[in-house]
C-alpha positions as YAML, in Angstrom:
chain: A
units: angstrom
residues:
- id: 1
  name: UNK
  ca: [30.22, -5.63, -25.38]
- id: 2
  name: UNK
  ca: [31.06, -4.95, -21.92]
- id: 3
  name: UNK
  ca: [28.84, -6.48, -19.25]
- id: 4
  name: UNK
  ca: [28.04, -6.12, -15.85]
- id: 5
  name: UNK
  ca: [26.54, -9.23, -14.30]
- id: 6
  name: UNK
  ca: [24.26, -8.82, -10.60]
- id: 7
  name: UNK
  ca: [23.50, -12.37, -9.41]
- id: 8
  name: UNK
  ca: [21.53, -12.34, -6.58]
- id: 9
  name: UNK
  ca: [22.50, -15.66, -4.64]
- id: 10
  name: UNK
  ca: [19.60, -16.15, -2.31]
- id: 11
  name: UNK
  ca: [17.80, -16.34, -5.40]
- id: 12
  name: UNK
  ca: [15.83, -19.45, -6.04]
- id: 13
  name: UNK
  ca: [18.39, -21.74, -7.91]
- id: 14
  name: UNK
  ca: [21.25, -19.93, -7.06]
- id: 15
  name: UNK
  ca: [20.64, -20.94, -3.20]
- id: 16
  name: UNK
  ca: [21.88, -24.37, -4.15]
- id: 17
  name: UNK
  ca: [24.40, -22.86, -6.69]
- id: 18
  name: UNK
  ca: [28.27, -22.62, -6.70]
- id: 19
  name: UNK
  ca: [28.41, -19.06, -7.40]
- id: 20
  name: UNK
  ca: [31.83, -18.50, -7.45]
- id: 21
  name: UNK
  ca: [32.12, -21.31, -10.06]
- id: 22
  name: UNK
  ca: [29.05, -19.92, -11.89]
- id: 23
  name: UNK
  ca: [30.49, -16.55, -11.88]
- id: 24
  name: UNK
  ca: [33.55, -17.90, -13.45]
- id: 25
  name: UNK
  ca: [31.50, -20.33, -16.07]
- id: 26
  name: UNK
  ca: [29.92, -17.16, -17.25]
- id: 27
  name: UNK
  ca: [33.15, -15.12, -17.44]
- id: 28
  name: UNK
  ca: [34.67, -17.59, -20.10]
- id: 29
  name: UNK
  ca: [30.99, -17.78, -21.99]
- id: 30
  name: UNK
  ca: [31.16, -14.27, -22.30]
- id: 31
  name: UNK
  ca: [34.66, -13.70, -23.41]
- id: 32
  name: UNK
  ca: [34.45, -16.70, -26.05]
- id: 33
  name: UNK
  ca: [31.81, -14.61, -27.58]
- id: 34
  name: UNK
  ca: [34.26, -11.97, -27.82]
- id: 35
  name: UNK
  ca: [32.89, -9.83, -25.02]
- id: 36
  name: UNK
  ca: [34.09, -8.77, -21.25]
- id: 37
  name: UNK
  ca: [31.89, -9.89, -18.25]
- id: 38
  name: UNK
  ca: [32.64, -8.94, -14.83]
- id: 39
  name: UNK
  ca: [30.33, -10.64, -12.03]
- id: 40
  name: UNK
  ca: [28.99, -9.21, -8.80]
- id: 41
  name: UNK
  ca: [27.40, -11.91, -6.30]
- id: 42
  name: UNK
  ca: [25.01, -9.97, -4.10]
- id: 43
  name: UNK
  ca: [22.82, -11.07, -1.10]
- id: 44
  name: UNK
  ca: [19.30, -10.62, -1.92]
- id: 45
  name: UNK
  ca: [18.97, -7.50, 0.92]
- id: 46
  name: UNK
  ca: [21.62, -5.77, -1.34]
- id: 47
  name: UNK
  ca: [20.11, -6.87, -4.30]
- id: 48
  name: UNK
  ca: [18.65, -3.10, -5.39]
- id: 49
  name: UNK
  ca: [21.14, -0.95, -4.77]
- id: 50
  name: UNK
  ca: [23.70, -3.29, -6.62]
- id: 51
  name: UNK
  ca: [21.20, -3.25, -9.43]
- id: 52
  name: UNK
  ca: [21.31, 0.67, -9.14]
- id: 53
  name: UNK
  ca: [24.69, 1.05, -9.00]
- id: 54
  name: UNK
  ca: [25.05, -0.96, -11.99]
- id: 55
  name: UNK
  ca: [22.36, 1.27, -14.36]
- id: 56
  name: UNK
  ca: [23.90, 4.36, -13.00]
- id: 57
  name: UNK
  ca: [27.43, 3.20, -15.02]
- id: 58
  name: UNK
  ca: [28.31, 5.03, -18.19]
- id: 59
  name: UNK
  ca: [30.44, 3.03, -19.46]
- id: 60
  name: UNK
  ca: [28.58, -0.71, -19.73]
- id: 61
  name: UNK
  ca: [26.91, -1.73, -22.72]
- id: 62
  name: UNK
  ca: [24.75, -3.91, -21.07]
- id: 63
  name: UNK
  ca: [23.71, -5.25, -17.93]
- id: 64
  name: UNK
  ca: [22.64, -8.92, -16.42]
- id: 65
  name: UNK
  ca: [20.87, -9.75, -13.94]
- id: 66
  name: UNK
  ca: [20.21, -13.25, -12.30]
- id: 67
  name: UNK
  ca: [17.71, -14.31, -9.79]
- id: 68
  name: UNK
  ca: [14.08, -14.76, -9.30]
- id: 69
  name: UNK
  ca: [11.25, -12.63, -10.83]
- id: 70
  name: UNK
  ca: [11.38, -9.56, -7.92]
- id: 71
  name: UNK
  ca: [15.25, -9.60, -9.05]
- id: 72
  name: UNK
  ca: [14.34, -9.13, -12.72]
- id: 73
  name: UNK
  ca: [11.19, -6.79, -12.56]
- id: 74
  name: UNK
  ca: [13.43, -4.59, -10.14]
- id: 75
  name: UNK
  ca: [16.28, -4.98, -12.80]
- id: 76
  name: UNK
  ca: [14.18, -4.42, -15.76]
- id: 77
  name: UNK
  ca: [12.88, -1.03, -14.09]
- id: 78
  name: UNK
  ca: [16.25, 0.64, -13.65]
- id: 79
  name: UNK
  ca: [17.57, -0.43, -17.31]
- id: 80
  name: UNK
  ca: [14.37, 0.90, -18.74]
- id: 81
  name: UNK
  ca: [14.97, 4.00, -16.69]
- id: 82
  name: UNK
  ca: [19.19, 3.93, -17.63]
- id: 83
  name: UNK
  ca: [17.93, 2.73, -21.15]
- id: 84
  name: UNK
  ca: [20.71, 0.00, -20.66]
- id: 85
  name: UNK
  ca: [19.79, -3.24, -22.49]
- id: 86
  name: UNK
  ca: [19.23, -5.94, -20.00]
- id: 87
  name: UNK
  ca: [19.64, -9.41, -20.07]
- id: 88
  name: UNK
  ca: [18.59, -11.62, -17.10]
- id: 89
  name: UNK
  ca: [19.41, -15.42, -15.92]
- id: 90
  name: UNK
  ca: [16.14, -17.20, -14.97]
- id: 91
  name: UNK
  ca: [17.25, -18.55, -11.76]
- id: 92
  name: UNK
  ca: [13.40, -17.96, -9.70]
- id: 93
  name: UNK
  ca: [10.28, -20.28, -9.57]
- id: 94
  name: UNK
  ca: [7.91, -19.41, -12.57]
- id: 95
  name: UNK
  ca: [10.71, -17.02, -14.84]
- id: 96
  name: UNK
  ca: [7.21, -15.26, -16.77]
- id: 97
  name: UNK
  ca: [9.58, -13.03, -18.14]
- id: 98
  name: UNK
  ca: [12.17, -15.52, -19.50]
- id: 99
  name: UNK
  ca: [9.69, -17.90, -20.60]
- id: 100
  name: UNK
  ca: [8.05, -14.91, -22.69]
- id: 101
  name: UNK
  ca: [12.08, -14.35, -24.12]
- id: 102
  name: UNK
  ca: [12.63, -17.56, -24.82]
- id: 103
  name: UNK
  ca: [15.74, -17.70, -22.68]
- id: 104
  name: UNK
  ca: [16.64, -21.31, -21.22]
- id: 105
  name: UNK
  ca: [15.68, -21.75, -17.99]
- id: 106
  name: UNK
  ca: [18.27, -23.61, -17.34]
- id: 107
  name: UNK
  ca: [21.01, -20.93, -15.57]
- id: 108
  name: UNK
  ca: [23.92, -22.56, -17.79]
- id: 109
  name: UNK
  ca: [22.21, -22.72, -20.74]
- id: 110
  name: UNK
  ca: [21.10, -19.49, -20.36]
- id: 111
  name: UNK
  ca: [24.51, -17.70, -20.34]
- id: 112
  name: UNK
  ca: [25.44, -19.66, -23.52]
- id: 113
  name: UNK
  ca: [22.26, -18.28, -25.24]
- id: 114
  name: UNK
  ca: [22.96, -14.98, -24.50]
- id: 115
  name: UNK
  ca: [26.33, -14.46, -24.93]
- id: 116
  name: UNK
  ca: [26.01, -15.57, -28.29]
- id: 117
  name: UNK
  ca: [22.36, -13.82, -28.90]
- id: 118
  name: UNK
  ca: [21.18, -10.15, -29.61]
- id: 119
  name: UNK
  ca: [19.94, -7.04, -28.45]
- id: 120
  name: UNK
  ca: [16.32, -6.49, -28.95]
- id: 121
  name: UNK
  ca: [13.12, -4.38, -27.92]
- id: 122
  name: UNK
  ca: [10.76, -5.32, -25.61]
- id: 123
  name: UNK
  ca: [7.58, -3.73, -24.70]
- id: 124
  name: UNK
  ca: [7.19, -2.76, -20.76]
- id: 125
  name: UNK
  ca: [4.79, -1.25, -18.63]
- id: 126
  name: UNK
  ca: [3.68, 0.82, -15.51]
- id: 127
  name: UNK
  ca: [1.62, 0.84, -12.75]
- id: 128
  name: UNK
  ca: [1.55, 4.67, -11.24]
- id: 129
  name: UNK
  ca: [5.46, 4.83, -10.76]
- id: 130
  name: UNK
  ca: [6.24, 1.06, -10.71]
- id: 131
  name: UNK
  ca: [7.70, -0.53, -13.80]
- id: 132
  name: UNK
  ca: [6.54, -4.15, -14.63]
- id: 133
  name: UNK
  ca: [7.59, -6.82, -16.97]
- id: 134
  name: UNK
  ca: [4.46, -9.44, -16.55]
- id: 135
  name: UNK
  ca: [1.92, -8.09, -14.84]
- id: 136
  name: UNK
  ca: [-0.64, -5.78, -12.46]
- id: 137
  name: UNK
  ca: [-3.59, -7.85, -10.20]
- id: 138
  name: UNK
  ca: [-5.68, -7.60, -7.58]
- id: 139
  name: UNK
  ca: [-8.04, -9.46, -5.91]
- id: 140
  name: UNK
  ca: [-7.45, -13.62, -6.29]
- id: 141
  name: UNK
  ca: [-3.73, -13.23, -6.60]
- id: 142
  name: UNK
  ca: [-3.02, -10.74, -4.45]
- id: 143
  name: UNK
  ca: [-5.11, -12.77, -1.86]
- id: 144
  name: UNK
  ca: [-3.14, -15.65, -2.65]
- id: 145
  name: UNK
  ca: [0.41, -14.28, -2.25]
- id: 146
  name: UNK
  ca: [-1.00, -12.37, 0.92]
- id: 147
  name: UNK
  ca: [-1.61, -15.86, 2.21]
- id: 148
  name: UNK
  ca: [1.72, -17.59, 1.29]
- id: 149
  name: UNK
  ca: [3.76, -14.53, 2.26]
- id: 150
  name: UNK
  ca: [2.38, -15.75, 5.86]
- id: 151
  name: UNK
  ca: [3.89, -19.12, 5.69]
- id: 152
  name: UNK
  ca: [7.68, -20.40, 5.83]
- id: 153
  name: UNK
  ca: [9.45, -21.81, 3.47]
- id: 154
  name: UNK
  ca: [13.26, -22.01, 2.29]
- id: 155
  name: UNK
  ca: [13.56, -24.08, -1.21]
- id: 156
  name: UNK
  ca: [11.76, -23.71, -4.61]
- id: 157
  name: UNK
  ca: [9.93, -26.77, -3.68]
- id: 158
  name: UNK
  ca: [8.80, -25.26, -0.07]
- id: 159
  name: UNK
  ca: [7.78, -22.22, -2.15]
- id: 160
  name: UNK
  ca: [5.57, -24.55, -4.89]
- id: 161
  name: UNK
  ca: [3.83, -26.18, -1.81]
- id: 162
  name: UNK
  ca: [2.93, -22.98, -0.04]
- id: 163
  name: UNK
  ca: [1.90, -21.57, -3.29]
- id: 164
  name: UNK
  ca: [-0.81, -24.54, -3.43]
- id: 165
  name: UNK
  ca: [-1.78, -24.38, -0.23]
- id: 166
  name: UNK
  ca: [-2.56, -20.40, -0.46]
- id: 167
  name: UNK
  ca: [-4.76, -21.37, -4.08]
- id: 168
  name: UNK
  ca: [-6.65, -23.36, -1.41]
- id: 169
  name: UNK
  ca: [-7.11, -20.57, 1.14]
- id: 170
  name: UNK
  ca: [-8.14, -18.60, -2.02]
- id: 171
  name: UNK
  ca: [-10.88, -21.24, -3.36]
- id: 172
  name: UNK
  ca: [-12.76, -21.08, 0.05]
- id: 173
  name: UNK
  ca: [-12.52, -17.40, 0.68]
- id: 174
  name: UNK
  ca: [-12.61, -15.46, -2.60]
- id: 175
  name: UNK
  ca: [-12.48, -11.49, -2.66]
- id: 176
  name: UNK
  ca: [-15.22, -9.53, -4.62]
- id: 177
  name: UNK
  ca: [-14.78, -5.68, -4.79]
- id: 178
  name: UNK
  ca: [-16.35, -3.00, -6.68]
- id: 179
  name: UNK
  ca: [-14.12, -1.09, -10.06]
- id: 180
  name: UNK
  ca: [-14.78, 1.63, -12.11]
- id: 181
  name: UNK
  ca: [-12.06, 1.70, -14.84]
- id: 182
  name: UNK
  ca: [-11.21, 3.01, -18.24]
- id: 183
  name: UNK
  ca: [-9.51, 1.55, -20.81]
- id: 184
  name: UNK
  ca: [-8.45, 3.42, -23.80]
- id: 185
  name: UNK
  ca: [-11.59, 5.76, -23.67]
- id: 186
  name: UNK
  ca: [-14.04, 2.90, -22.46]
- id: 187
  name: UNK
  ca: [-15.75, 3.39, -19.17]
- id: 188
  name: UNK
  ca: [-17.34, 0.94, -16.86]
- id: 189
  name: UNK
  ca: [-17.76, -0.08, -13.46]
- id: 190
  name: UNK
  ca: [-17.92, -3.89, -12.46]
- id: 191
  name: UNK
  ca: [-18.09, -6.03, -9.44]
- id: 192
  name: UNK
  ca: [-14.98, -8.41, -9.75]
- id: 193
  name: UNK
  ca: [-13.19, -10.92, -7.59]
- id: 194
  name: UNK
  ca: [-9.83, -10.37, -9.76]
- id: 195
  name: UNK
  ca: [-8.19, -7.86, -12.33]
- id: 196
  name: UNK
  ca: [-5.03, -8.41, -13.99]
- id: 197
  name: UNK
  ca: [-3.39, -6.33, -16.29]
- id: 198
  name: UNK
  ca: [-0.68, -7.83, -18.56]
- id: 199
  name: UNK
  ca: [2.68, -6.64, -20.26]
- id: 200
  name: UNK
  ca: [0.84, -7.99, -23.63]
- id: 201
  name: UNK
  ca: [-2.25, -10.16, -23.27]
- id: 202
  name: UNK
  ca: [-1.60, -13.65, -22.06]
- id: 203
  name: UNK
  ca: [-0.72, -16.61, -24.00]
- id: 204
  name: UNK
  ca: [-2.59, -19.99, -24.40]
- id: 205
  name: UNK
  ca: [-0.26, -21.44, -21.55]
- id: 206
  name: UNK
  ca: [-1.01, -22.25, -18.03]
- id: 207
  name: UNK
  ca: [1.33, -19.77, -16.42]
- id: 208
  name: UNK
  ca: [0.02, -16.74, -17.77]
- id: 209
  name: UNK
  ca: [2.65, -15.40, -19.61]
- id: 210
  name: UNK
  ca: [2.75, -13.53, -22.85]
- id: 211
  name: UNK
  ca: [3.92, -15.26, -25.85]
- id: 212
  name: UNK
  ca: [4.66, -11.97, -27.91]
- id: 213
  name: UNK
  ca: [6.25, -8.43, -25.88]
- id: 214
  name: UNK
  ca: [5.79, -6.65, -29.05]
- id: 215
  name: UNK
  ca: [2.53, -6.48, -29.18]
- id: 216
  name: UNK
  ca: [2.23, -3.04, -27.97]
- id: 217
  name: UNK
  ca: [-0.89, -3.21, -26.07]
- id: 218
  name: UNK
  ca: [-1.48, -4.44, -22.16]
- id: 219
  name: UNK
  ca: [-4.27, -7.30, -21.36]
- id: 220
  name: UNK
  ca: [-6.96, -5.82, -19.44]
- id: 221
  name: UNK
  ca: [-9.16, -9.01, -17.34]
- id: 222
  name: UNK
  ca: [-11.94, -8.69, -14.95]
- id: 223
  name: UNK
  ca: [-13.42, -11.98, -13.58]
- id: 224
  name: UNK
  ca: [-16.77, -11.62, -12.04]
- id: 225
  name: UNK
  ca: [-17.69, -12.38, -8.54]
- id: 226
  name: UNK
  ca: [-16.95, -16.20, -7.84]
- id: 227
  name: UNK
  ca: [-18.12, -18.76, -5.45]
- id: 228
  name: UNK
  ca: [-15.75, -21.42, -4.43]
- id: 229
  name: UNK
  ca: [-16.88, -23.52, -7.13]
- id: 230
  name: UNK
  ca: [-16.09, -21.08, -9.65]
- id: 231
  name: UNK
  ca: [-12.58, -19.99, -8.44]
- id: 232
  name: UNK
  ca: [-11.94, -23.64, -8.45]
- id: 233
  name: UNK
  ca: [-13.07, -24.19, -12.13]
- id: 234
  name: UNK
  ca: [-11.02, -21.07, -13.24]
- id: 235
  name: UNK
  ca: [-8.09, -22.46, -11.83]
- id: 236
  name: UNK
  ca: [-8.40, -25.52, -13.39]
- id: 237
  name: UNK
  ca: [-9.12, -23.54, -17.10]
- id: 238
  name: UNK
  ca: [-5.63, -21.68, -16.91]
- id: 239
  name: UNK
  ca: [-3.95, -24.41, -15.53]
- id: 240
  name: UNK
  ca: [-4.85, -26.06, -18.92]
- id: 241
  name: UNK
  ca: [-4.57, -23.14, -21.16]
- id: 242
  name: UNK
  ca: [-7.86, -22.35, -21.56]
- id: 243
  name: UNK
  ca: [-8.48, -19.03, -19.57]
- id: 244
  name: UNK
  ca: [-10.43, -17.36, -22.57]
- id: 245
  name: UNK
  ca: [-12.61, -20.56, -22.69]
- id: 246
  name: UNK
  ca: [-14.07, -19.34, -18.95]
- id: 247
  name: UNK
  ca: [-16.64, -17.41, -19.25]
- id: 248
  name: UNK
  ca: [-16.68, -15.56, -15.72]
- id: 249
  name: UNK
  ca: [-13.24, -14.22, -17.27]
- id: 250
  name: UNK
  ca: [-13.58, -10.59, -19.74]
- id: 251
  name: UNK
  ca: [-10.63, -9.85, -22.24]
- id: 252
  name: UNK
  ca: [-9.68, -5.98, -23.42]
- id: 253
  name: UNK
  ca: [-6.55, -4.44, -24.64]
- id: 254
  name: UNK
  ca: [-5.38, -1.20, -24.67]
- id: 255
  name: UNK
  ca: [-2.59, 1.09, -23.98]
- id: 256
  name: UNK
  ca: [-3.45, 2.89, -21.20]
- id: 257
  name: UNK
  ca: [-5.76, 1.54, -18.09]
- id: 258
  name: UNK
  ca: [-7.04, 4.32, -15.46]
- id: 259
  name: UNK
  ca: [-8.24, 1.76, -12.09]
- id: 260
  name: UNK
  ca: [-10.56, 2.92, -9.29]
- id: 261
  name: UNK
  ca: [-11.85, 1.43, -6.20]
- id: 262
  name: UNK
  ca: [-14.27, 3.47, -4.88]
- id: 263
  name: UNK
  ca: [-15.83, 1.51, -1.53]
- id: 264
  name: UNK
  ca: [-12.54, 0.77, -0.20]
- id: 265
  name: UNK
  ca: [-12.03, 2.41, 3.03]
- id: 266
  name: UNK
  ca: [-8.90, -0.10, 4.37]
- id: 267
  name: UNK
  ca: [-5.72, -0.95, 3.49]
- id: 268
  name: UNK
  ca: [-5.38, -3.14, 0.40]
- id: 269
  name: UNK
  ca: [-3.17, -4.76, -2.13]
- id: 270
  name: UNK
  ca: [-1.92, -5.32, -4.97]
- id: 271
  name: UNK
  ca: [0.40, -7.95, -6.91]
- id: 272
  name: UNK
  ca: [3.56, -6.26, -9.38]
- id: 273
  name: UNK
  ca: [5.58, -8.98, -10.88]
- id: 274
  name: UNK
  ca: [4.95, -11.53, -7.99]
- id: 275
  name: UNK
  ca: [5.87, -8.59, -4.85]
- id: 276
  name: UNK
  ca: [2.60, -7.97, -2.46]
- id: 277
  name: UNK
  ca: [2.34, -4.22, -2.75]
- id: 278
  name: UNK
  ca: [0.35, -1.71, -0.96]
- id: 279
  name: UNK
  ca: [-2.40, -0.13, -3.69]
- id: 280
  name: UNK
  ca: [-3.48, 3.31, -3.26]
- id: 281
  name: UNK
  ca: [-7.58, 3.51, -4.60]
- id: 282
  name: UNK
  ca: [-6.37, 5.14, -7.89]
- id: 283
  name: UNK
  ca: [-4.02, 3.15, -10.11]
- id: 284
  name: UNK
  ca: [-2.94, 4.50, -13.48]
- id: 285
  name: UNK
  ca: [-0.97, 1.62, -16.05]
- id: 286
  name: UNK
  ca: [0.31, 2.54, -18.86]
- id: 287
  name: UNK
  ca: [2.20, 0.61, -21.76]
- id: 288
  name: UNK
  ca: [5.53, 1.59, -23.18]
- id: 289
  name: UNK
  ca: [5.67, -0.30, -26.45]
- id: 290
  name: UNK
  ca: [9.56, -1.07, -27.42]
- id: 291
  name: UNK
  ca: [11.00, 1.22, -24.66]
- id: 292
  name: UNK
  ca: [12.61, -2.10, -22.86]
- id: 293
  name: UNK
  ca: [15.93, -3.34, -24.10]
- id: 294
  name: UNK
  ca: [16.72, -6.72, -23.72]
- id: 295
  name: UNK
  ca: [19.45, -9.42, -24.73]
- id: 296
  name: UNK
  ca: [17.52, -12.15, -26.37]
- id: 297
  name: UNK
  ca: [18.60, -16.12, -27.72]
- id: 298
  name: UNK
  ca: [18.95, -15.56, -31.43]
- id: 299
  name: UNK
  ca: [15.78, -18.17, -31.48]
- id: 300
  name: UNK
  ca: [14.26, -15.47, -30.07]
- id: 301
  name: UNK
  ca: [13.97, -13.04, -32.76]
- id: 302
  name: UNK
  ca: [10.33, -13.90, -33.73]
- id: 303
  name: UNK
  ca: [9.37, -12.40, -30.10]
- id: 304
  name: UNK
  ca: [11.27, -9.55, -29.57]
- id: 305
  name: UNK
  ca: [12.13, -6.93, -32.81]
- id: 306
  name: UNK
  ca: [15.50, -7.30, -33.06]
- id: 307
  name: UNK
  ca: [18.24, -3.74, -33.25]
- id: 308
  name: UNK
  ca: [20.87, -5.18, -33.42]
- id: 309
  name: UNK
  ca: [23.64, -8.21, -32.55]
- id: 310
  name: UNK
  ca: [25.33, -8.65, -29.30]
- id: 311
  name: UNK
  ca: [28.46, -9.10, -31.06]
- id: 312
  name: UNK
  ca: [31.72, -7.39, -29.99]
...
């Protein structure tokens, strides 16, 4: 195959990375596979429209992109768009999308797993015009990345801690909003201090990532109004694995969620693959079962339905 990798060096683990060296590493991975890998290093501002330029070509066979989880949603968009398979280098803080691949998270391993892995399809989703590989929330999490988007910090470490501090800010001050939504045909209105809607419902880990992207459904959750006590408690469930064990927390599935917020009358927010977003009072998600191509660790085959090898 011929590949086009976009590394995005401010990137998480790239910021401490040799990229040059990297760039050359993965080169000679590539071509001992038998394929042809040419590497762009971006800075993250140019980070999109190198990622454009890239699913605009005609004459790649696949593209990879390396960085953090806004680098790979934003990635994953434009190849679904292109219809270019994509495979991506976990080099962020949590990887959701990786993890649910299977690819190493370990940037070195993971050009050695896919340059000797295969092309596969992956299920992927929208929110209005907004691709996404993970997930859709509002409410707790947007709250929380509202609050840590306020504070400064320049490592993956730095990033952890303000991501704990934030949960805190969270735990005292919870949201609690009024939805009306429909999912696959099923109406109902609820008072909720979080939604999230998943690329596939969430596994039994405590990162809240799917185990399975071929699924071909989205998790729908609502979690009723909480006190501090109760945000708490739910924070502790996930971070053990046991989300469907709290019962302030309501699991659906479905292919197509319709979202409305109809007492909002300021400005509010939403969460797309880890970016704060603006959220407009009507939000319409929709699943697009198999539509994502992706290069996959041959290990990964049980996860993502296999097409065909990345073999030259």
């Amino acid at each position: 195959m011929r590949v086009q990798a976009i590394f995005n060096k401010d990137g998480g683990t790239f910021r401490t990375t040799d990229m040059e060296a990297y760039a050359r590493h993965a080169e000679k991975v590539f071509s001992d596979a038998g394929h042809h890998l040419d590497c762009d290093i971006v800075e993250g501002a140019d980070i999109e429209m190198a990622l454009r330029r890239c699913s605009d070509r005609t004459d790649l066979d696949a593209m990879l992109a390396g960085g953090g989880d806004g680098t790979v949603s934003a990635a994953a968009g434009l190849a679904w768009q292109s219809k270019m398979p994509l495979g991506i280098v976990p080099a962020g803080t949590m990887n959701l999308f990786a993890r649910s691949l299977n690819i190493p998270l370990d940037i070195w391993q993971a050009i050695d797993a896919l340059a000797d892995g295969d092309i596969a399809a992956a299920d992927i989703g929208t929110a209005d015009d907004r691709a996404f590989v993970h997930q859709f929330s509002a409410g707790l999490h947007a709250r929380m990345v509202r609050l840590r988007n306020a504070m400064t910090y320049s490592s993956r470490l730095g990033k952890i801690a303000a991501n704990t501090r934030a949960a805190f800010g969270v735990i005292l001050d919870p949201p609690e909003f009024e939805v009306e939504f429909n999912v696959d045909g099923v109406e109902e209105s609820r008072r909720v201090s979080a939604i999230n809607v998943s690329n596939n419902r969430f596994g039994q880990n405590g990162l809240l990532y799917a185990d399975d992207l071929t699924g071909g459904h989205l998790g729908f959750y609502t979690t009723k109004p909480l006190k501090p006590a109760g945000v708490a408690k739910l924070a502790f469930d996930i971070l053990r694995g046991k989300l469907r064990e709290n019962a302030d927390v309501t699991e659906m599935t479905g292919t197509e969620v319709d979202l409305h917020f109809p007492k909002v009358d300021r400005a509010i927010n939403c969460v797309i693959d880890g970016e704060l977003l603006p959220m407009d009072r009507e939000v319409s998600i929709r699943l697009h079962p198999g539509e994502l191509k992706v290069m996959v660790p041959k290990v990964a085959v049980n996860k993502v339905a296999t097409t065909e090898p990345a073999a030259a």
